[in-house]
N, CA, C and O atoms as a GROMACS GRO file, in nm:
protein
  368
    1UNK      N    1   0.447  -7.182   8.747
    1UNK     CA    2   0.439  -7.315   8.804
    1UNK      C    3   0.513  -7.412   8.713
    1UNK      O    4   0.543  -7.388   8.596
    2UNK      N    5   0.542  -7.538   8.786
    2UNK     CA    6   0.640  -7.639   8.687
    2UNK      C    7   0.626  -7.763   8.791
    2UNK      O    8   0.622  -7.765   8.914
    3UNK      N    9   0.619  -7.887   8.674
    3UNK     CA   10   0.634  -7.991   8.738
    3UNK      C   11   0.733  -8.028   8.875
    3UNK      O   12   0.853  -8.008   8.857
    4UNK      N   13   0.691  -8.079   9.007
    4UNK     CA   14   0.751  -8.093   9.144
    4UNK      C   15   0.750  -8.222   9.120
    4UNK      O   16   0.787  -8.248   9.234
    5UNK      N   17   0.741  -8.325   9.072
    5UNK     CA   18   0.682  -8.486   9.161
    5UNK      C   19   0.786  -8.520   9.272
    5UNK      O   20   0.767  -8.604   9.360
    6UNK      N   21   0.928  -8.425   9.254
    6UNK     CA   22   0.970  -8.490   9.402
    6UNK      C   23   0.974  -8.467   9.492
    6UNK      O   24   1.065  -8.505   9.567
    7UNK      N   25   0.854  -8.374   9.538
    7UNK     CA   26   0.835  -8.292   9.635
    7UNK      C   27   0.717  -8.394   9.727
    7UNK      O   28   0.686  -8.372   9.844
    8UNK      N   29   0.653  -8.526   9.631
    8UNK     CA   30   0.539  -8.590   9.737
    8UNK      C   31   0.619  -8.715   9.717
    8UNK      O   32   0.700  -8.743   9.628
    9UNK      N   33   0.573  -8.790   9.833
    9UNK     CA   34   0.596  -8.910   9.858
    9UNK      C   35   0.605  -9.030   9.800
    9UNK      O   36   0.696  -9.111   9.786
   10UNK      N   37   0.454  -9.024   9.758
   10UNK     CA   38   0.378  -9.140   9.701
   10UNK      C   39   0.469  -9.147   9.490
   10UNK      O   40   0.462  -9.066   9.397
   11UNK      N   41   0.516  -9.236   9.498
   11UNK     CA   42   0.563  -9.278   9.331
   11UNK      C   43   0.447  -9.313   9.239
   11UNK      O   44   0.369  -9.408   9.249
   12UNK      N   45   0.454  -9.194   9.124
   12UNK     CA   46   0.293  -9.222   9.020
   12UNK      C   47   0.214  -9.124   9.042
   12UNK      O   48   0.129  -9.103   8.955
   13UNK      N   49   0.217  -9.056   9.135
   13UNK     CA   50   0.114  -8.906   9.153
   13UNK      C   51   0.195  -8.770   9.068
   13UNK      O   52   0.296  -8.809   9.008
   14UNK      N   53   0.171  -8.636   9.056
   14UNK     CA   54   0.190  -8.552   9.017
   14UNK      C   55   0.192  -8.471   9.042
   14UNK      O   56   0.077  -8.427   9.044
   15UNK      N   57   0.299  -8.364   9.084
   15UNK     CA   58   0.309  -8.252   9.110
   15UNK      C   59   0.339  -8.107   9.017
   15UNK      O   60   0.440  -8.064   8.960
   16UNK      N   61   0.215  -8.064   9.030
   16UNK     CA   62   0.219  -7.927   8.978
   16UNK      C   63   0.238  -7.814   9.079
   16UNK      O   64   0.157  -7.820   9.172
   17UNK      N   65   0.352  -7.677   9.086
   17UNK     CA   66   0.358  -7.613   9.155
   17UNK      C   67   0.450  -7.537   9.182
   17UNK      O   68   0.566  -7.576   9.177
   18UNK      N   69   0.420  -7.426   9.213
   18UNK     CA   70   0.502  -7.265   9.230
   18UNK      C   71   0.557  -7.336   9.422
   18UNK      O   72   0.497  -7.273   9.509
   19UNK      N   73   0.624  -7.411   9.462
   19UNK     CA   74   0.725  -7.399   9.574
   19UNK      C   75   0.655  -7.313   9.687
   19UNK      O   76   0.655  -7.204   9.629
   20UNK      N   77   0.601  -7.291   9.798
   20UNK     CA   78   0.566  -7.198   9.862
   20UNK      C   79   0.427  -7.113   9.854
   20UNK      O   80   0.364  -7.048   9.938
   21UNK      N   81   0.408  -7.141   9.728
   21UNK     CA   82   0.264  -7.068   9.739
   21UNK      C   83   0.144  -7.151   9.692
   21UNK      O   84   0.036  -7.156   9.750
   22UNK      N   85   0.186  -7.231   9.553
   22UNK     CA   86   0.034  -7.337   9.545
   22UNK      C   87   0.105  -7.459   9.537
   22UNK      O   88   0.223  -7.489   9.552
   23UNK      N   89   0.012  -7.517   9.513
   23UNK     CA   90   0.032  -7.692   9.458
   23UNK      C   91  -0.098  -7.773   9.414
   23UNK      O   92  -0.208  -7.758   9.467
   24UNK      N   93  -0.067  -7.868   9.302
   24UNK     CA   94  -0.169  -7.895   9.255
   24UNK      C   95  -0.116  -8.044   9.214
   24UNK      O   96  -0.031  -8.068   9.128
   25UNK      N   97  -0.178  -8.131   9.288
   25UNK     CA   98  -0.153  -8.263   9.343
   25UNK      C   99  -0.252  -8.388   9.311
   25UNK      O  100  -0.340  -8.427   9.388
   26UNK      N  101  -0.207  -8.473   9.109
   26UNK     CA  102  -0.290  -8.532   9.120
   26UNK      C  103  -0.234  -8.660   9.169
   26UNK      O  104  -0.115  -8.691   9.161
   27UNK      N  105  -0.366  -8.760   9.240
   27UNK     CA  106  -0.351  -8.873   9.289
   27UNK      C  107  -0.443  -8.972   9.198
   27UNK      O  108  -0.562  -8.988   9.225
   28UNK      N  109  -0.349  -9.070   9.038
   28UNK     CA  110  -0.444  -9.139   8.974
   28UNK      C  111  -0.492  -9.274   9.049
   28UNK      O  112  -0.565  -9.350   8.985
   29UNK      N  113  -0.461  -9.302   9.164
   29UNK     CA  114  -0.505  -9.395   9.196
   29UNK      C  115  -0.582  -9.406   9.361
   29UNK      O  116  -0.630  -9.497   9.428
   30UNK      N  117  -0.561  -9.253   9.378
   30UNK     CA  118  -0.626  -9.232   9.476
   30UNK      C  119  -0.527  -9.194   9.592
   30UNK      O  120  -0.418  -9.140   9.573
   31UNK      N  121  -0.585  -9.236   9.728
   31UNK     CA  122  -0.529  -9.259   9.858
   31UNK      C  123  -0.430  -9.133   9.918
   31UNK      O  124  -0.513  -9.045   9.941
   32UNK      N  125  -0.338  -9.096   9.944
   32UNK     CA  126  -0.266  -8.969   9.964
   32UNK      C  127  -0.137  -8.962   9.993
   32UNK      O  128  -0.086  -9.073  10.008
   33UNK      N  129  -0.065  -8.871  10.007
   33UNK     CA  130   0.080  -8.835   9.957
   33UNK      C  131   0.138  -8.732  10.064
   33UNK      O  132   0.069  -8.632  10.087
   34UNK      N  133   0.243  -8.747  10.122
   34UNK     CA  134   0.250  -8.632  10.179
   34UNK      C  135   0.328  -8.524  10.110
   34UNK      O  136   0.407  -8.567  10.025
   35UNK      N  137   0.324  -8.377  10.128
   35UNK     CA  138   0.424  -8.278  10.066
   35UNK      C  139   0.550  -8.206  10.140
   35UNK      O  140   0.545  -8.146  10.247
   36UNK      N  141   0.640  -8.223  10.074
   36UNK     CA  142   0.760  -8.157  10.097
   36UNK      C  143   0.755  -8.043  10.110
   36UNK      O  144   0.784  -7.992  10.001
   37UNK      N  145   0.721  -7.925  10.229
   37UNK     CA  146   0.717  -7.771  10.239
   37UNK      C  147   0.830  -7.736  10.247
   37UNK      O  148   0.837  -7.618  10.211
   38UNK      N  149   0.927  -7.776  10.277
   38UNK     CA  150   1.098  -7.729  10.246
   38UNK      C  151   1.073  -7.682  10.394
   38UNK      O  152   1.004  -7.717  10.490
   39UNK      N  153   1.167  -7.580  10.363
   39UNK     CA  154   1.144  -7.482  10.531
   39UNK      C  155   1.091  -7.356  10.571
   39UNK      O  156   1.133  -7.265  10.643
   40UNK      N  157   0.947  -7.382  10.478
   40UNK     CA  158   0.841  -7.325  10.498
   40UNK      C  159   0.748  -7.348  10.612
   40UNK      O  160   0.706  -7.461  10.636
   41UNK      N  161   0.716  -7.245  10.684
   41UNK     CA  162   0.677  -7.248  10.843
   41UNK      C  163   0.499  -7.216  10.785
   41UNK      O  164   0.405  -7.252  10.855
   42UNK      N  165   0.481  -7.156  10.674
   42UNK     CA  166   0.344  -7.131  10.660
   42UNK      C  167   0.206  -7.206  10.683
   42UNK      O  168   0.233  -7.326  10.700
   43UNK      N  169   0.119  -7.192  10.688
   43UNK     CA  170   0.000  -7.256  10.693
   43UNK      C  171  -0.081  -7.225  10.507
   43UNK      O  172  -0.098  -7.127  10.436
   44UNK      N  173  -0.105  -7.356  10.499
   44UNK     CA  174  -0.155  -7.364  10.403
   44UNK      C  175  -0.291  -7.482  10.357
   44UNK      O  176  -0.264  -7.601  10.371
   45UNK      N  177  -0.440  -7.444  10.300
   45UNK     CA  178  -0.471  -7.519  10.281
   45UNK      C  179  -0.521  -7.591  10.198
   45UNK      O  180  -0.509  -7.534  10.090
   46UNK      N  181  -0.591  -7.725  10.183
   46UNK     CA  182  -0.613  -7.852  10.118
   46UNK      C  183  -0.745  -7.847  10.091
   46UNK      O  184  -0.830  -7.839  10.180
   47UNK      N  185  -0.779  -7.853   9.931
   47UNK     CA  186  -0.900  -7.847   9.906
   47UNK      C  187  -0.885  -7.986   9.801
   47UNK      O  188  -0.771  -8.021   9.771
   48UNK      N  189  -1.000  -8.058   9.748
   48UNK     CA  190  -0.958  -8.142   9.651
   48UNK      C  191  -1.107  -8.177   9.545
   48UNK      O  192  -1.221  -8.205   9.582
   49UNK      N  193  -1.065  -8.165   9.434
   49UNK     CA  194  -1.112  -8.167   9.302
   49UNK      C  195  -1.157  -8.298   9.236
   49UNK      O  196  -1.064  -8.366   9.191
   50UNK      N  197  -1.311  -8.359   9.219
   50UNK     CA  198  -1.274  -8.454   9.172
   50UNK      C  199  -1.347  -8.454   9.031
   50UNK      O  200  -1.460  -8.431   8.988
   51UNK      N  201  -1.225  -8.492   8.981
   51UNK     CA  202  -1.240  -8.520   8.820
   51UNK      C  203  -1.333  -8.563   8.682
   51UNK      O  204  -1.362  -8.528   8.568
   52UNK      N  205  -1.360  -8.687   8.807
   52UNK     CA  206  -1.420  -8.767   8.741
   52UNK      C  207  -1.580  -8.732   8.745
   52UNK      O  208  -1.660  -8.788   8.670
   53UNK      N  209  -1.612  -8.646   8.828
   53UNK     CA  210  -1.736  -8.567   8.840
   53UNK      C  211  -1.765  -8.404   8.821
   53UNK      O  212  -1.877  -8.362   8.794
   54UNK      N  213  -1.653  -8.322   8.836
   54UNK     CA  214  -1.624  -8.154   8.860
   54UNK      C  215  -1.705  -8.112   8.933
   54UNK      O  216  -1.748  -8.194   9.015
   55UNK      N  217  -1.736  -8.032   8.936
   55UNK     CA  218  -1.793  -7.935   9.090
   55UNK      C  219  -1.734  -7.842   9.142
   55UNK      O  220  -1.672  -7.768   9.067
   56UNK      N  221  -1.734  -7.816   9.270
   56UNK     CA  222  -1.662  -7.693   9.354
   56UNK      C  223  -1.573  -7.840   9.428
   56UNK      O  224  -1.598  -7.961   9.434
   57UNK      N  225  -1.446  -7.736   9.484
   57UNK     CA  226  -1.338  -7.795   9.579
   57UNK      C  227  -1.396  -7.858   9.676
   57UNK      O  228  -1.511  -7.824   9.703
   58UNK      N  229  -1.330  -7.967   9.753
   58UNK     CA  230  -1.408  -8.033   9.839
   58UNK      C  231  -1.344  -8.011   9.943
   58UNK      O  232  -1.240  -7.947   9.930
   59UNK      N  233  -1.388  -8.062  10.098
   59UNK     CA  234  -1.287  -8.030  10.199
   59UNK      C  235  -1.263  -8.195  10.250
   59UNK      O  236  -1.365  -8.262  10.263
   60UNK      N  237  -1.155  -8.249  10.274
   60UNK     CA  238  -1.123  -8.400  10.290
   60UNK      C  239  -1.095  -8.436  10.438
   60UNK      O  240  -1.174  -8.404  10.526
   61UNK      N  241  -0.981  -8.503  10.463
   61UNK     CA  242  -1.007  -8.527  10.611
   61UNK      C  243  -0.879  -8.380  10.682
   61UNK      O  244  -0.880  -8.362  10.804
   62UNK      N  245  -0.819  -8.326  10.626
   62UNK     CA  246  -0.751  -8.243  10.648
   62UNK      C  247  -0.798  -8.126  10.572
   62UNK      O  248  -0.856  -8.129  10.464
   63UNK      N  249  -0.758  -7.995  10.657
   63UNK     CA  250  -0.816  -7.864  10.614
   63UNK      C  251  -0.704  -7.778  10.567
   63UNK      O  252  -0.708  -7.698  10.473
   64UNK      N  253  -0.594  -7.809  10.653
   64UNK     CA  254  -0.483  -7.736  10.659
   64UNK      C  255  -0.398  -7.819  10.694
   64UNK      O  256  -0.422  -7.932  10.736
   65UNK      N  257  -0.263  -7.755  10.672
   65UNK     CA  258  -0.126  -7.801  10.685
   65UNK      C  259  -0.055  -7.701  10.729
   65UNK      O  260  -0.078  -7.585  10.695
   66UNK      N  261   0.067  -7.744  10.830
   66UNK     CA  262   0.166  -7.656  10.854
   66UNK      C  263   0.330  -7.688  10.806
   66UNK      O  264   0.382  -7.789  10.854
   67UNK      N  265   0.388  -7.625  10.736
   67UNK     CA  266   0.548  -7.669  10.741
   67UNK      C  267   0.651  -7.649  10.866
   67UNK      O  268   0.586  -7.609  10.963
   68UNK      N  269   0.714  -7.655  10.880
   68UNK     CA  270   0.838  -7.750  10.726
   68UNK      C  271   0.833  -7.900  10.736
   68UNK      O  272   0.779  -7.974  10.818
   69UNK      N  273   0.898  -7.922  10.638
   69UNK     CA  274   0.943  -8.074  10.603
   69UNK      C  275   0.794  -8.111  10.544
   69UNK      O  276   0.697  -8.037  10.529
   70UNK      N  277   0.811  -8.268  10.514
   70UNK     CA  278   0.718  -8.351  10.472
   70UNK      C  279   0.589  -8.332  10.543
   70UNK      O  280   0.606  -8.326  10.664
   71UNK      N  281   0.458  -8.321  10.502
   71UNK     CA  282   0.371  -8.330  10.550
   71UNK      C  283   0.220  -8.418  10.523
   71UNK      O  284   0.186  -8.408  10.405
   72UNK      N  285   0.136  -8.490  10.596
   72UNK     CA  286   0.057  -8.548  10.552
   72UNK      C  287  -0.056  -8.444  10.481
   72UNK      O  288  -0.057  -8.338  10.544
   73UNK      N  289  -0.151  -8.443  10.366
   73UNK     CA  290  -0.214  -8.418  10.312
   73UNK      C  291  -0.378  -8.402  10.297
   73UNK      O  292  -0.460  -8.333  10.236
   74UNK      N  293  -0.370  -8.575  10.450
   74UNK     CA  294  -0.493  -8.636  10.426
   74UNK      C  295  -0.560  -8.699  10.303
   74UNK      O  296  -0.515  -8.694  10.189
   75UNK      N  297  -0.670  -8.757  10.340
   75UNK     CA  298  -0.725  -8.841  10.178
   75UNK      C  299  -0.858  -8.742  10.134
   75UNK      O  300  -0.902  -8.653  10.206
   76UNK      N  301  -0.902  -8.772  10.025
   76UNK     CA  302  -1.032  -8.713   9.985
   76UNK      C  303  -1.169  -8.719  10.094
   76UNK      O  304  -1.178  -8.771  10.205
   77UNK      N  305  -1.252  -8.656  10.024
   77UNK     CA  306  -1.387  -8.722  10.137
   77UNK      C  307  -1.436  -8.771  10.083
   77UNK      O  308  -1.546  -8.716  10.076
   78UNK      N  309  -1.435  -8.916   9.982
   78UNK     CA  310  -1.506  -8.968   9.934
   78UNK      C  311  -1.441  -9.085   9.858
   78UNK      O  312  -1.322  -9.062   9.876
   79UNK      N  313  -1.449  -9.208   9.775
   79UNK     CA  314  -1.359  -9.278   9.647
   79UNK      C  315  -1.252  -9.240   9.732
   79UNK      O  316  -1.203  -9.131   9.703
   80UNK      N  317  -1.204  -9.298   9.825
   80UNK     CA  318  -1.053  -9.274   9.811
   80UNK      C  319  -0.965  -9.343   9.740
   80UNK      O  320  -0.850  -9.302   9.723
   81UNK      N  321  -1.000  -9.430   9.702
   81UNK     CA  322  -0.945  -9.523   9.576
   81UNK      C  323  -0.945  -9.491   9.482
   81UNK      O  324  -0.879  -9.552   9.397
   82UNK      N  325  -0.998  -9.409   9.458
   82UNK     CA  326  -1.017  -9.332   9.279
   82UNK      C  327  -0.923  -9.215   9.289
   82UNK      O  328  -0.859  -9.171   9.385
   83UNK      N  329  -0.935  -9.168   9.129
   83UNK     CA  330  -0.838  -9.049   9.144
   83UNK      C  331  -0.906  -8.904   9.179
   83UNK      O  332  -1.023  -8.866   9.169
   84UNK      N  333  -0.786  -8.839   9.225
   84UNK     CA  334  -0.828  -8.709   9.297
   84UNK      C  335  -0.746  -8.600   9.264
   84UNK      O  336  -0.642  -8.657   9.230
   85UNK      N  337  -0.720  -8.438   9.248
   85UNK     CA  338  -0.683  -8.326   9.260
   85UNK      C  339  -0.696  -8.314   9.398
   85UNK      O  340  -0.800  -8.329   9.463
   86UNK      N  341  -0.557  -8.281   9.450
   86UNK     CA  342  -0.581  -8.198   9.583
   86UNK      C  343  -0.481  -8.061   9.536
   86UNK      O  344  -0.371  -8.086   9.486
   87UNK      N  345  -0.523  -7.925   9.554
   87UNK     CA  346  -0.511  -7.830   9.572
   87UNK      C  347  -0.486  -7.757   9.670
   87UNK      O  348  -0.579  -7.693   9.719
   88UNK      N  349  -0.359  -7.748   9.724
   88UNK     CA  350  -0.331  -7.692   9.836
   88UNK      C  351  -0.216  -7.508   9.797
   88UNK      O  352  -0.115  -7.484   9.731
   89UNK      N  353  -0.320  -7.413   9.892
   89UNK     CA  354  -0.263  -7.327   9.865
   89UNK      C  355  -0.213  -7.233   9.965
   89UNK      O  356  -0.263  -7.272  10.071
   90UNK      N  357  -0.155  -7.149   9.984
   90UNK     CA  358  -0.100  -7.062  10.090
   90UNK      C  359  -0.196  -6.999  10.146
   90UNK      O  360  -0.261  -6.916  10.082
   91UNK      N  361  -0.220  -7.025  10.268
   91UNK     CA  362  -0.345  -6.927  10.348
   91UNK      C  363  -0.328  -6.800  10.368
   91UNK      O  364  -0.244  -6.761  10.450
   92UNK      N  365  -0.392  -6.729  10.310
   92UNK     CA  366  -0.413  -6.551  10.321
   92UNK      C  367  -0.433  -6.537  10.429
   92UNK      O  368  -0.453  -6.425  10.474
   0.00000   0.00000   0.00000
């Protein structure tokens, strides 16, 4: 894995990620980002992490995503104003 940030939308968030198979998407100020799947047709999904508390993955207003191109992400289920990990990975 290796830094992406120009793979999301939003300017100031962070992209961590292997292209095609994970991504690991922080948002320090919250709210959401969409991702660049290239021309990846896969289904993949969105779990999200929050930090400032830990726990298990959460499920937000989106479960899944499909490519290609840019895609919305959805927001957390909770603080969407605060910061968040979203974790999106290739569905088995």
């Amino acid at each position: 894995m290796a830094h992406h940030d120009e793979l999301t939308s939003v300017k100031g968030d962070y992209c961590f990620a292997r292209p095609g198979q994970i991504y690991a998407i922080y948002l320090p100020t919250g709210g959401t980002t969409k991702l660049d799947l290239g021309d990846s047709s896969a289904t993949f999904t969105v779990r999200w992490y929050n930090p400032r508390a830990g726990g298990p993955l959460q499920t937000g207003t989106v479960s899944l995503i499909v490519g290609p191109g840019p895609v919305g992400i959805g927001y957390p289920p909770w603080d969407t104003n605060k910061d968040w990990v979203a974790l999106i990975k290739l569905k088995q």
